[in-house]
Residue frames as qw, qx, qy, qz and C-alpha x, y, z in Angstrom:
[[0.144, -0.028, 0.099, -0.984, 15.83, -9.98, -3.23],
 [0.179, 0.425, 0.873, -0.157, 12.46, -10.45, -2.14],
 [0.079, 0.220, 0.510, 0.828, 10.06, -9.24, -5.00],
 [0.289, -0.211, -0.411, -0.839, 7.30, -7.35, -5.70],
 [0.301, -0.529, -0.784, 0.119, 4.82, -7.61, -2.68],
 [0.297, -0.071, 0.134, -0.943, 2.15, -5.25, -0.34],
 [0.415, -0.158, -0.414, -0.795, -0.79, -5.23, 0.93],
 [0.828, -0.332, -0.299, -0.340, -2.25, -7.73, 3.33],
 [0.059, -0.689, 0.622, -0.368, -1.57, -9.77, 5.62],
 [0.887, -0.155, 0.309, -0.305, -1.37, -13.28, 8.07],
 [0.969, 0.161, -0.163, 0.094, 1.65, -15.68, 7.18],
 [0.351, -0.776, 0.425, 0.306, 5.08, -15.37, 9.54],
 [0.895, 0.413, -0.006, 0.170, 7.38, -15.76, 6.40],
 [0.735, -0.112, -0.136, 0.655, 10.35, -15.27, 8.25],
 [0.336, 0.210, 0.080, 0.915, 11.48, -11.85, 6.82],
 [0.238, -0.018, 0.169, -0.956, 8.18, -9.91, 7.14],
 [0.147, 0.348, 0.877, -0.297, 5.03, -10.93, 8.38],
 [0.322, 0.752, 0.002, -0.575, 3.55, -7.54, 5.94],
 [0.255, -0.420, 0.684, 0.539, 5.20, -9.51, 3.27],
 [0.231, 0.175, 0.933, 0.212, 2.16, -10.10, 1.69],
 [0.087, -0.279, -0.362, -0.885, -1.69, -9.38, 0.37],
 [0.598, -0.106, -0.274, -0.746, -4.03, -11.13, 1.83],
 [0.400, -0.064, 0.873, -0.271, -5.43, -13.83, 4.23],
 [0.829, 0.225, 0.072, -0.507, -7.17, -15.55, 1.47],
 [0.465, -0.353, 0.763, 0.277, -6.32, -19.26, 0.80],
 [0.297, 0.492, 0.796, 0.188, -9.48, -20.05, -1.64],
 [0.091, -0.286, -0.375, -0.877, -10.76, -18.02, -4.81],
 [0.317, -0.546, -0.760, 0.154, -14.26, -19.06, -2.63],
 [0.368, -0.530, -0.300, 0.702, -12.94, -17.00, 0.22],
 [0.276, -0.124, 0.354, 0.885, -12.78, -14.09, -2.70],
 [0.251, -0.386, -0.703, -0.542, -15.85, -14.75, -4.30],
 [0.373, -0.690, -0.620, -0.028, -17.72, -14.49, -0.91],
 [0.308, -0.422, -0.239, 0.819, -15.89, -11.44, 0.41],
 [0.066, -0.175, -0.432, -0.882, -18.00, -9.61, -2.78],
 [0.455, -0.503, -0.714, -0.173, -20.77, -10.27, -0.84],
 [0.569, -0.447, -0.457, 0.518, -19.46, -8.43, 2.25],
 [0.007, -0.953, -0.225, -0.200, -20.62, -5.01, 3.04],
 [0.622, -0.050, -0.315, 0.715, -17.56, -3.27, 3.77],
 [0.385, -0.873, -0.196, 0.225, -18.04, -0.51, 7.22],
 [0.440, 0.585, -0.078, 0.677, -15.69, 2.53, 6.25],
 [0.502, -0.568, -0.538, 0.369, -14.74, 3.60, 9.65],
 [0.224, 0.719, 0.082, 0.653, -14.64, 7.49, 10.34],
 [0.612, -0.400, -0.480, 0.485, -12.73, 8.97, 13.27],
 [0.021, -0.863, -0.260, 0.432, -13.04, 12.38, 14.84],
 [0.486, -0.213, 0.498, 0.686, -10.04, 13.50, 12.51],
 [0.579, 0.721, 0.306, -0.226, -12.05, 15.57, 10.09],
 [0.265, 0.663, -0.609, -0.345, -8.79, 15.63, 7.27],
 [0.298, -0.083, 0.941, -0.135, -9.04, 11.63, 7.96],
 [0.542, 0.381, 0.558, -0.499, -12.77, 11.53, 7.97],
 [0.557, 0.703, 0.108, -0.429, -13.46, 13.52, 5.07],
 [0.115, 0.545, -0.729, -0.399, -10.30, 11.92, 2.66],
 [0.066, -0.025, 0.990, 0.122, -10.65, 8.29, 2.98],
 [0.573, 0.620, 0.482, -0.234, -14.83, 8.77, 2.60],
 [0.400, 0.670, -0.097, -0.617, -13.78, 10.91, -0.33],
 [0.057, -0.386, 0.904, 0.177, -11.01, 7.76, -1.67],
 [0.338, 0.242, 0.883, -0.217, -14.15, 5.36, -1.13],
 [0.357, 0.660, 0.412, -0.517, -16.39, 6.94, -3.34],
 [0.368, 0.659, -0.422, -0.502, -14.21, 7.68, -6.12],
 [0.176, 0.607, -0.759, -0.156, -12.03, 4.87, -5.95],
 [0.256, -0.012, 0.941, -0.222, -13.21, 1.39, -4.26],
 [0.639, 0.192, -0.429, -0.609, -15.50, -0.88, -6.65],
 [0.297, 0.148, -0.939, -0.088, -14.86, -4.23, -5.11],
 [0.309, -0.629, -0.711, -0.054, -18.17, -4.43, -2.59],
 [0.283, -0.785, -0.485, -0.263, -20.68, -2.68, -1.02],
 [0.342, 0.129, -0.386, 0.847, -19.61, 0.17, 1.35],
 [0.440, -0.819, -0.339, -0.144, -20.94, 2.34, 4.22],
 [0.251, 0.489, -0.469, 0.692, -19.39, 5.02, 6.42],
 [0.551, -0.653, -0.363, -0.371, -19.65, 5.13, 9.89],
 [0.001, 0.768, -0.472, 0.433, -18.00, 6.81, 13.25],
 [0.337, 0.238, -0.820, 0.396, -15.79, 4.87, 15.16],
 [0.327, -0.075, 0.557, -0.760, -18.25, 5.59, 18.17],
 [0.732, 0.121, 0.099, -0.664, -21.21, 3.46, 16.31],
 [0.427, 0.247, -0.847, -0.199, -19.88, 0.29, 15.71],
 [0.405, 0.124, 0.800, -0.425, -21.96, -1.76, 18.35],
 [0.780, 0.380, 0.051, -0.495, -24.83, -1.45, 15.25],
 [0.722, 0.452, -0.505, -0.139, -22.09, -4.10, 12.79],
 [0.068, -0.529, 0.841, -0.086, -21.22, -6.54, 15.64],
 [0.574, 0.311, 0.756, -0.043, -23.66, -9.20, 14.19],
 [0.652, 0.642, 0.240, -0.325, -23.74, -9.44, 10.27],
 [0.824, 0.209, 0.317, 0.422, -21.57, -9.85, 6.91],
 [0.093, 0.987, -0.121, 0.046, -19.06, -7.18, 7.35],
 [0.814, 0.088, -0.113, 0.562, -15.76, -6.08, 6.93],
 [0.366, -0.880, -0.012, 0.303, -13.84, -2.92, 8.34],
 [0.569, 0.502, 0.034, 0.650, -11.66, -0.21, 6.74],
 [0.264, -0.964, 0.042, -0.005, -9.48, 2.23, 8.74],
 [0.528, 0.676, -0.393, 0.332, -6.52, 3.40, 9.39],
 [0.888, 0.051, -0.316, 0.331, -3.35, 1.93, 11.45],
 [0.056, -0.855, 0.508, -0.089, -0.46, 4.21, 13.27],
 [0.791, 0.098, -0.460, 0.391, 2.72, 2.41, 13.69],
 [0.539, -0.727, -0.256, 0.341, 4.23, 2.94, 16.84],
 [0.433, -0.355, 0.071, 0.825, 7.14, 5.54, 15.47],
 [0.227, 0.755, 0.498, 0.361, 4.24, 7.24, 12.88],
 [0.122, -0.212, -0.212, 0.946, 4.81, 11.11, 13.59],
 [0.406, -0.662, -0.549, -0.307, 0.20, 10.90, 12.73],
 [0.066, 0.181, -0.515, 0.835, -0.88, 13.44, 15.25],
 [0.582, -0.108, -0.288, -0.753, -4.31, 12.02, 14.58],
 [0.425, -0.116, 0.811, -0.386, -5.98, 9.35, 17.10],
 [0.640, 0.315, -0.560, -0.422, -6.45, 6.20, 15.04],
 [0.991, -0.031, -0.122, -0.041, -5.89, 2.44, 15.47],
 [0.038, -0.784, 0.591, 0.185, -3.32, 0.90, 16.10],
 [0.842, 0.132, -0.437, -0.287, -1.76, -2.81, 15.77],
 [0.649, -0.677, 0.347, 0.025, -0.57, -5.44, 17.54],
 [0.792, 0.108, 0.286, 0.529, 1.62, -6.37, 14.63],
 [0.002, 0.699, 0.018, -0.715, 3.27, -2.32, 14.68],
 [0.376, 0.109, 0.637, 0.664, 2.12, -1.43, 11.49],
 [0.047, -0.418, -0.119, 0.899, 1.36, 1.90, 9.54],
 [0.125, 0.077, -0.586, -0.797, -1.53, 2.36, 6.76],
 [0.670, -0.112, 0.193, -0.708, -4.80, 1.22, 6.19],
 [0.050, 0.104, -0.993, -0.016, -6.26, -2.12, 6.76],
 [0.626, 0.011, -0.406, -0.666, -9.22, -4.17, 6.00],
 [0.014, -0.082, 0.933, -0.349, -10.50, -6.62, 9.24],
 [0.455, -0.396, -0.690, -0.401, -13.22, -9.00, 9.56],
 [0.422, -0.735, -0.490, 0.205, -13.79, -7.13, 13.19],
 [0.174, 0.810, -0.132, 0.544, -13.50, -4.00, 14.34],
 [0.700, -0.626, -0.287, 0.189, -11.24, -2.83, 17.04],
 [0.114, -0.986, 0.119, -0.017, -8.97, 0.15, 18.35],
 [0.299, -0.630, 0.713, 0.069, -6.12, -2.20, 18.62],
 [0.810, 0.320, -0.306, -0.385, -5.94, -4.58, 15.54],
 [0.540, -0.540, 0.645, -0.039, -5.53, -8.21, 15.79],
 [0.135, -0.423, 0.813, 0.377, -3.49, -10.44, 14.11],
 [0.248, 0.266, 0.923, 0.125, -6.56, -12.98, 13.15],
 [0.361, 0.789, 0.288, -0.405, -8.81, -10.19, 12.00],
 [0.045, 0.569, -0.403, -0.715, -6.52, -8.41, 9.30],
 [0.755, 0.533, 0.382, 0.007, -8.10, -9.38, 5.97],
 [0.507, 0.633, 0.063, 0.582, -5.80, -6.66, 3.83],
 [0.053, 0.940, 0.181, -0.284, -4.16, -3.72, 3.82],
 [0.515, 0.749, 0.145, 0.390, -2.30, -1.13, 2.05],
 [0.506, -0.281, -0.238, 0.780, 1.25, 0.89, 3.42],
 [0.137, 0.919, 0.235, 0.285, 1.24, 4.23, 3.72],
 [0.502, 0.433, -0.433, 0.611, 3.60, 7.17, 5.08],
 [0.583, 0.037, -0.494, 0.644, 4.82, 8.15, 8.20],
 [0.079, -0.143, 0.090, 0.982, 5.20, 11.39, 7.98],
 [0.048, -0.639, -0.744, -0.189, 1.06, 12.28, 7.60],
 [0.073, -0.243, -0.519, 0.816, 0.04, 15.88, 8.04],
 [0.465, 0.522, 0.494, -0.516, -3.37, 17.44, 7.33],
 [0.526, 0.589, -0.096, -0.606, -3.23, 18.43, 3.92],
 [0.163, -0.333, 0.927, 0.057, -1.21, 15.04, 3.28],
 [0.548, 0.112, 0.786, -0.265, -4.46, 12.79, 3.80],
 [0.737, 0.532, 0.202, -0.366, -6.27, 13.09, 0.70],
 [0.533, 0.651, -0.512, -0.174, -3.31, 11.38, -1.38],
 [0.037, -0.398, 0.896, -0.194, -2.51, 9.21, 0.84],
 [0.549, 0.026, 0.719, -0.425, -5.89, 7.80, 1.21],
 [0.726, 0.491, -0.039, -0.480, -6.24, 7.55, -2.30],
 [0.417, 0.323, -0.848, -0.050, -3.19, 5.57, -3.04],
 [0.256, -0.169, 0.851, -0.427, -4.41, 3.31, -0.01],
 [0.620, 0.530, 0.276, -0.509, -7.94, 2.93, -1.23],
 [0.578, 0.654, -0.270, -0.405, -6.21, 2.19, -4.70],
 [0.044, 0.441, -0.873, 0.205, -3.63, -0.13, -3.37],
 [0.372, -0.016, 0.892, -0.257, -5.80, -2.27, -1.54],
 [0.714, 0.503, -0.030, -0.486, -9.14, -1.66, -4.60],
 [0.349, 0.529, -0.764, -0.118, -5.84, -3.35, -7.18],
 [0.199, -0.283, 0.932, -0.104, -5.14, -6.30, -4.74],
 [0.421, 0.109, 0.866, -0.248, -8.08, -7.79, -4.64],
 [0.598, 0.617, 0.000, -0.512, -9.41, -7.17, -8.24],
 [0.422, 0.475, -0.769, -0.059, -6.24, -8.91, -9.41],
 [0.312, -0.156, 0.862, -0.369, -6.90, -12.05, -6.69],
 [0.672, 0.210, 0.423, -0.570, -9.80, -12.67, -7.72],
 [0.715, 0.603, -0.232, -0.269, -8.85, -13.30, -11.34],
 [0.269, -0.466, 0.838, 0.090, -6.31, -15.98, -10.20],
 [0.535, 0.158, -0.777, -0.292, -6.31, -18.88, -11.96],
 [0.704, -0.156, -0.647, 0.246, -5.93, -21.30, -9.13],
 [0.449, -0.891, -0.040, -0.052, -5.56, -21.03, -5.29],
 [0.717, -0.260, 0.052, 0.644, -2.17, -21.60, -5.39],
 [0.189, 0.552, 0.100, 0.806, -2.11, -18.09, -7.77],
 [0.324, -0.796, -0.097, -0.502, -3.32, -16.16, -4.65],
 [0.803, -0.469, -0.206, 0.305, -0.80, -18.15, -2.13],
 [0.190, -0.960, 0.080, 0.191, 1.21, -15.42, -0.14],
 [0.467, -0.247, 0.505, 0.683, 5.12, -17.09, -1.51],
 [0.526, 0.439, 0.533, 0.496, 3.47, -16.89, -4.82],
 [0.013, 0.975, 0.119, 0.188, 2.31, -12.79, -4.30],
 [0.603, -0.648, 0.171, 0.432, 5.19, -12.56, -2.53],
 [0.562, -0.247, 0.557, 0.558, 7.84, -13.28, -5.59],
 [0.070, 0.105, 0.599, 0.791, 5.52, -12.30, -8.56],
 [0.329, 0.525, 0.375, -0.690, 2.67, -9.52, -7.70],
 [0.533, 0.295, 0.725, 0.321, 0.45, -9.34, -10.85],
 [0.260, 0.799, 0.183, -0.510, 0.42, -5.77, -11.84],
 [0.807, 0.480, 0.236, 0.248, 1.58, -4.85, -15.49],
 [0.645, -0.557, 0.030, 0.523, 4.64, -4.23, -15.19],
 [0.423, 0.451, 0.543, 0.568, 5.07, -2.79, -18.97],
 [0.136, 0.822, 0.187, 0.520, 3.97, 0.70, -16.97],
 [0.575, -0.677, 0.038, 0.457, 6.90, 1.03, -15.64],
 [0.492, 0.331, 0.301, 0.747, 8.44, 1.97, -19.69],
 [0.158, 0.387, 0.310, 0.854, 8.69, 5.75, -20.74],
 [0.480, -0.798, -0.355, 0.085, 7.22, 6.62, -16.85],
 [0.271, 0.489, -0.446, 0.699, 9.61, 9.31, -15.06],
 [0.711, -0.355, -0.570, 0.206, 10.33, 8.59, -11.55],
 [0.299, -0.813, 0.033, -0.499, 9.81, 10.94, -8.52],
 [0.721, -0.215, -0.486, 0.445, 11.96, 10.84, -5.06],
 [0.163, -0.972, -0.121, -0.115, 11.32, 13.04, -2.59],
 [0.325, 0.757, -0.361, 0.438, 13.70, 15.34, -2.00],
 [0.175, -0.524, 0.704, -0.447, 16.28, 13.46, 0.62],
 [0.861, -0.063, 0.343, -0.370, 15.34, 10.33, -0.01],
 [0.813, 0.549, -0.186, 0.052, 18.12, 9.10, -2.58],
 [0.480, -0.735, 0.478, 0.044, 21.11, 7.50, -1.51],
 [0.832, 0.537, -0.060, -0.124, 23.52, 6.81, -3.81],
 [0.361, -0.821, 0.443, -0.010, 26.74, 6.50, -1.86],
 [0.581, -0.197, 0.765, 0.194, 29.25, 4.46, -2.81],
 [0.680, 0.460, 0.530, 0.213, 27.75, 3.88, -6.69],
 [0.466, -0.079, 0.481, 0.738, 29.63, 5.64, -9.62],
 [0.009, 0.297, 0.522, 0.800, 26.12, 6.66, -11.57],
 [0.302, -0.020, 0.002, -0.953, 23.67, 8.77, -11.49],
 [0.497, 0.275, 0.674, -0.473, 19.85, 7.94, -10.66],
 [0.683, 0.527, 0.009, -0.507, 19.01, 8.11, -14.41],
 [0.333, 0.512, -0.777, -0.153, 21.41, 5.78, -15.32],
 [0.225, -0.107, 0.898, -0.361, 20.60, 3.08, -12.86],
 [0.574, 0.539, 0.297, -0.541, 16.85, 3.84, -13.63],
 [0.198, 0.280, 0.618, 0.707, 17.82, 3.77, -17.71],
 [0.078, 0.728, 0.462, 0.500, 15.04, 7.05, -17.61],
 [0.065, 0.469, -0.335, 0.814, 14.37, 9.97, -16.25],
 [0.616, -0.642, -0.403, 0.214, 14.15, 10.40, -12.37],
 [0.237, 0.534, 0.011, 0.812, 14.16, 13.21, -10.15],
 [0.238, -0.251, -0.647, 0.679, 14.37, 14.48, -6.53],
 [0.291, -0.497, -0.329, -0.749, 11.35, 16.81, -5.76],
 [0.294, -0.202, 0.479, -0.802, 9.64, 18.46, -3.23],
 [0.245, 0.283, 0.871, -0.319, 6.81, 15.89, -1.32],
 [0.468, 0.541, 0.292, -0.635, 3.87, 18.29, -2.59],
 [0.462, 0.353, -0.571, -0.580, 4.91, 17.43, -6.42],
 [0.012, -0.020, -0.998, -0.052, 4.38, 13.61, -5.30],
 [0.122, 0.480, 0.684, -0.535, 1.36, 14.27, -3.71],
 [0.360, 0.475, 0.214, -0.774, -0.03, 16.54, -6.67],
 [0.086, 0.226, -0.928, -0.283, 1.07, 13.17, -8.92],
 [0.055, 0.217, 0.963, -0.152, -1.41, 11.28, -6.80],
 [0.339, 0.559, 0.503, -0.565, -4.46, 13.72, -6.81],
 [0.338, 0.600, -0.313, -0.654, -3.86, 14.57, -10.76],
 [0.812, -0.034, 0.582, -0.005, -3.33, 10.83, -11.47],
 [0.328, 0.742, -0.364, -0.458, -0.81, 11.58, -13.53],
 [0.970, 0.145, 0.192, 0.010, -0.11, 8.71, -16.01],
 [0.503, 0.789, -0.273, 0.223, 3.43, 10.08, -16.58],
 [0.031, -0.584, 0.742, -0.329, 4.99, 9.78, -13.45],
 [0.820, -0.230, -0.510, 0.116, 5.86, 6.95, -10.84],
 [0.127, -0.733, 0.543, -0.389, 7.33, 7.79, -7.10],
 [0.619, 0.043, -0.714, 0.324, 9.10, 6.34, -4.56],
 [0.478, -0.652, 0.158, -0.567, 7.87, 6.26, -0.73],
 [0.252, 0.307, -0.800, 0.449, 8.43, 4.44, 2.56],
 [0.543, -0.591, -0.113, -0.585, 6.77, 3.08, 5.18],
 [0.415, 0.142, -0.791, 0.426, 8.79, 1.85, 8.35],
 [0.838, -0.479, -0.224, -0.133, 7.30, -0.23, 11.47],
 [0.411, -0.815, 0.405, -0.050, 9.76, -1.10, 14.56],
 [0.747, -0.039, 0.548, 0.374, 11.40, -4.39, 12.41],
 [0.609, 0.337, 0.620, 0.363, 11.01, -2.92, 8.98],
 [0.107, 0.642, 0.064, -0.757, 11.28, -0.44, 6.44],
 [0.518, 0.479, 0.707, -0.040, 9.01, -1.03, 3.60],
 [0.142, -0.429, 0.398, 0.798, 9.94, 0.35, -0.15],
 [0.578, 0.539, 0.612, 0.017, 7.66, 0.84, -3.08],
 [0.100, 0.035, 0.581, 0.807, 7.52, 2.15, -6.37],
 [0.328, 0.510, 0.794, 0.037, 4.09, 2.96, -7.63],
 [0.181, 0.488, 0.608, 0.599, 2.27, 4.59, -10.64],
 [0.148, 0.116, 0.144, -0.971, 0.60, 8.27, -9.75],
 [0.528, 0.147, -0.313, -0.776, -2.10, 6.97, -11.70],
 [0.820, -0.178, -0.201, -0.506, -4.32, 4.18, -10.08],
 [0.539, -0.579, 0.553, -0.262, -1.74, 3.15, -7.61],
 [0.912, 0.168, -0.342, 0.149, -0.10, 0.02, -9.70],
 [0.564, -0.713, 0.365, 0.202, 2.15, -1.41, -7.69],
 [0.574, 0.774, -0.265, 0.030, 5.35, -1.70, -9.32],
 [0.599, 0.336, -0.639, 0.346, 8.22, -2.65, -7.43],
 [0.699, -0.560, -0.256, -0.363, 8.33, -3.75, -3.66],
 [0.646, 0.157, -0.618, 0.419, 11.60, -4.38, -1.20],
 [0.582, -0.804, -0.049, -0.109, 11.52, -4.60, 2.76],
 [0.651, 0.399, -0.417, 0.492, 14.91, -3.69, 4.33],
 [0.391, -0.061, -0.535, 0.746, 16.45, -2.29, 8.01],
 [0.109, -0.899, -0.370, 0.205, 14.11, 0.43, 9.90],
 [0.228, -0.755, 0.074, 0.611, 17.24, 2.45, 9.46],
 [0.173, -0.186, 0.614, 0.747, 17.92, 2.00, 5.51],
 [0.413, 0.683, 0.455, -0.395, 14.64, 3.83, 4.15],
 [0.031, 0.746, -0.269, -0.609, 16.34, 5.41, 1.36],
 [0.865, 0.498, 0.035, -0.050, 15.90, 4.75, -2.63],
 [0.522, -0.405, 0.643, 0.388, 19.71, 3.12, -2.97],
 [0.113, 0.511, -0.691, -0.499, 21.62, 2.31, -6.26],
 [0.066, 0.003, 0.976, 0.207, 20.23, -1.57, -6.00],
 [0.392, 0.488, 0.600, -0.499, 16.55, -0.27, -5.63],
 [0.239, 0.668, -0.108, -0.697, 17.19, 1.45, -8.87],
 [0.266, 0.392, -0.810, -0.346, 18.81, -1.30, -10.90],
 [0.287, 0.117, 0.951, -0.021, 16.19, -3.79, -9.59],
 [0.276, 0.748, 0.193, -0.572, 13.77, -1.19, -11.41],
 [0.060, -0.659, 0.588, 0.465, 15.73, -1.60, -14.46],
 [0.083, 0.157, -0.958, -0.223, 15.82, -4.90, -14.75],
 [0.327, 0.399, 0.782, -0.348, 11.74, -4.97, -14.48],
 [0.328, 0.750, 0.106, -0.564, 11.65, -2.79, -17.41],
 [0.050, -0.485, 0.808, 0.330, 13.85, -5.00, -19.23],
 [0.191, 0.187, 0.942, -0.204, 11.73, -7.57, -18.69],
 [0.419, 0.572, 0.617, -0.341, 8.49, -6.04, -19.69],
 [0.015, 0.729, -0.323, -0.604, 10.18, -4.91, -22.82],
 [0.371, -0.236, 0.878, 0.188, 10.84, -8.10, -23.97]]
């Protein structure tokens, strides 16, 4: 099972080319990206616009920031910048005119240029998100995203070595603490659990409690940052369908597994690999 990963991007490792955090090979590369004024892009979308500025403001500590509308970028195509917006994959049901990629892929991302149609040598980071995106949606979603991608590179930085920041190594053993995954209860939206074929019950698998629910309870997880719960979401491209775990509260990632476009669903082994990470941080 490939472990615990998100976020970034830039290394075909066979399975997923999203299979990672970051295009950074050298703490350096880290160190000097704190330096880099990062350009919060802002498209007509005013549920867009006005979330992810709001996500930036609360959440994002790692460098300088600025907002500015998609129409004014000619002013940042000479200087030490970086670029935040948002993605559509090509099967996104977004009814909102965004970016896209040319690697299909759905959430936000962090490039050392800007453009309507991201390319592969630009992506610095980014951070999944869902599908399924409608207005009142945005302001939780950009906050995990904004938190997701805030996490990566606070924890990078503090690598030891470059080999701690090489994509196998994020790949197999992300560095969040995994210890708050204990005495968490676990959210799944409602129709999203597939347990076919397995004998027990989602709280068994889990060893705690877990519970289908309506989207809006996830979503009022994420804006309440509740430190009680954890959910489960998706995010699927035209090769992949991307599984996470993460914390309501400051968007730890927690668990991480890419599988078929057509097997989105939290399954029996998603649960028991959940299990056995709480075992572990028990120890």
């Amino acid at each position: 099972m490939k472990k615990l990963a998100l976020l970034s991007c830039l290394y075909f490792l066979g399975f997923n080319v999203f299979a990672q955090f970051g295009n950074f090979k050298k703490k350096d590369d880290l160190e000097k990206f704190k330096d880099t004024k990062l350009i919060v892009v802002l498209f007509p979308d005013s549920a867009y616009t006005f979330s992810i500025a709001a996500a930036v403001e609360r959440y994002w500590t790692f460098t300088a920031f600025e907002f500015a509308e998609d129409t004014s970028m000619y002013k940042y195509k000479k200087g030490d910048y970086a670029f935040m917006y948002f993605s559509k994959s090509k099967g996104s049901k977004n009814k909102a005119k965004l970016a896209s990629c040319e690697e299909d892929f759905n959430g936000l991302v962090i490039t050392k240029k800007f453009s309507r149609r991201v390319v592969h040598d630009n992506l610095l980071a980014y951070a999944y998100c869902s599908n399924r995106i409608d207005t009142s949606d945005w302001e939780s979603e950009m906050t995990r995203a904004v938190q997701l991608l805030n996490n990566y590179f606070n924890y990078a930085v503090q690598a030891k070595s470059n080999s701690d920041i090489n994509p196998t190594r994020m790949m197999n053993k992300y560095p969040s603490d995994k210890s708050l995954l204990l005495d968490k209860k676990l959210l799944i939206e409602t129709g999203q659990l597939d347990l076919k074929g397995s004998k027990l019950d989602a709280m068994t698998l889990f060893d705690g409690d877990a519970e289908e629910v309506d989207i809006d309870d996830i979503y009022k997880a994420i804006k309440w940052q509740d430190n009680t719960l954890l959910y489960y979401y998706y995010s699927k491209d035209e090769k992949y369908c991307n599984k996470l775990v993460i914390s309501a509260a400051n968007s730890e990632l927690m668990y991480f597994e890419s599988s078929r476009p057509d097997k989105c669903k939290c399954n029996a082994k998603d649960l028991k690999a959940l299990k056995d990470l709480k075992t572990r941080a028990n120890k």
